[in-house]
C-alpha positions in Angstrom: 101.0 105.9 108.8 103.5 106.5 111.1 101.1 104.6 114.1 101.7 101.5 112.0 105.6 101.8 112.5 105.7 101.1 116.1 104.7 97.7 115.7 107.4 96.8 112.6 109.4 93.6 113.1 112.5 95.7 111.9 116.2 94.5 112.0 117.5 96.0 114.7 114.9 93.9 116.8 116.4 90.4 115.9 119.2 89.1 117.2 121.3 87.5 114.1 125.0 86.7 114.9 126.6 83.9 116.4 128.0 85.9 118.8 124.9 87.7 119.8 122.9 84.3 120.3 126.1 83.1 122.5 125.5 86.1 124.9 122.5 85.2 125.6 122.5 81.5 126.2 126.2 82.3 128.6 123.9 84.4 130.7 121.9 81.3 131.1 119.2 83.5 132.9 115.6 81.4 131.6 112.2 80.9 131.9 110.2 77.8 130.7 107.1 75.9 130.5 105.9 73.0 128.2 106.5 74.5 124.8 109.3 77.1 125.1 112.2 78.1 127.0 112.9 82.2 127.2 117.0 83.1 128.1 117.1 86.3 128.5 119.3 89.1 128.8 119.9 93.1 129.2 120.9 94.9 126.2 122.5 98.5 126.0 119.9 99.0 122.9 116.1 100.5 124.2 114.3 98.2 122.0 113.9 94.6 122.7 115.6 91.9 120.3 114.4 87.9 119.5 116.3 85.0 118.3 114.9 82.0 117.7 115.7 78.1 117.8 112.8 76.3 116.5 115.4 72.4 115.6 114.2 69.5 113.9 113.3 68.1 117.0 110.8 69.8 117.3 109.1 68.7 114.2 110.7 66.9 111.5 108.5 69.3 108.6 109.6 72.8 107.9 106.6 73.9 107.2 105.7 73.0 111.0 109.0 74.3 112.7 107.7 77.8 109.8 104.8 78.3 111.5 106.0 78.3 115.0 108.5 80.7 113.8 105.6 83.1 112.6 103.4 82.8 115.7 106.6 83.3 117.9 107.6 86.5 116.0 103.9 87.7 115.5 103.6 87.1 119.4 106.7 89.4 120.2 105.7 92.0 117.2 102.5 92.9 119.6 104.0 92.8 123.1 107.9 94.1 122.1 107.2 97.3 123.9 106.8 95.8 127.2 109.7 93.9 127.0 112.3 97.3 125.7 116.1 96.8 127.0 116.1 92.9 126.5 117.8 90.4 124.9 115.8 87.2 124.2 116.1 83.8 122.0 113.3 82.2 122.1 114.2 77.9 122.2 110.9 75.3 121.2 110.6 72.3 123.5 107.7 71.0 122.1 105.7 71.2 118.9 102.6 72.3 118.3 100.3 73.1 115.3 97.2 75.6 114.9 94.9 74.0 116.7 97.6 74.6 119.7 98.8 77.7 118.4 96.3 79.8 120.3 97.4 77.9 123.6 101.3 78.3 122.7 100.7 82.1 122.1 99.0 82.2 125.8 101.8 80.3 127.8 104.2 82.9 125.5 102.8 85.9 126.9 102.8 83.9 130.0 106.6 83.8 130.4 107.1 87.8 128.9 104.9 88.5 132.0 107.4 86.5 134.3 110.0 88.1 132.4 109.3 91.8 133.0 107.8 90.7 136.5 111.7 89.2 136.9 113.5 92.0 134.8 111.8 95.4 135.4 112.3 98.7 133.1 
């Protein structure tokens, strides 16, 4: 059981206060591509931490803007070990649904790879 637990979406690995998220976006230090933008920034913690802006722009349904939120989450769940010491918020620029989701997930891991090419351990 205790294999299972390193791949927990726990607490400490979301970024929930105002003040938190406004740390992040000040840095202004971002990656992007047609469906997300990635700020990012150092934290003194060893784990890595999400936030996530998925607006009403991006789709007027929430059951749309939900399951973004789930594939982002799910998507960082897998790969947060590669990405220990950061801080990131995750912003939606564009849409998409599941027939995209597999194509959103790939230009996600996309920018994690520019981020730990850009941020190294």
């Amino acid at each position: 059981m205790s294999g299972a637990t390193g791949f927990r979406f726990t607490r400490m690995q979301r970024i929930l206060k105002t003040d938190e998220f406004s740390s992040v976006f000040s840095l202004r230090n971002t990656v992007s591509n047609l469906h997300f933008q990635v700020l990012v920034r150092p934290n003194t913690g060893v784990s890595a931490r999400l936030g996530l802006v998925v607006g009403k722009k991006t789709d007027k349904r929430a059951v749309a803007r939900n399951y973004m939120k789930r594939t982002i989450r799910e998507t960082f769940r897998l790969h947060a070990h590669t990405l220990h010491g950061l801080d990131l918020v995750v912003r939606t620029r564009q849409g998409f649904n599941r027939r995209e989701g597999a194509a959103a997930r790939a230009e996600l891991l996309e920018l994690f790879a520019r981020i730990r090419r850009r941020c190294p351990a």
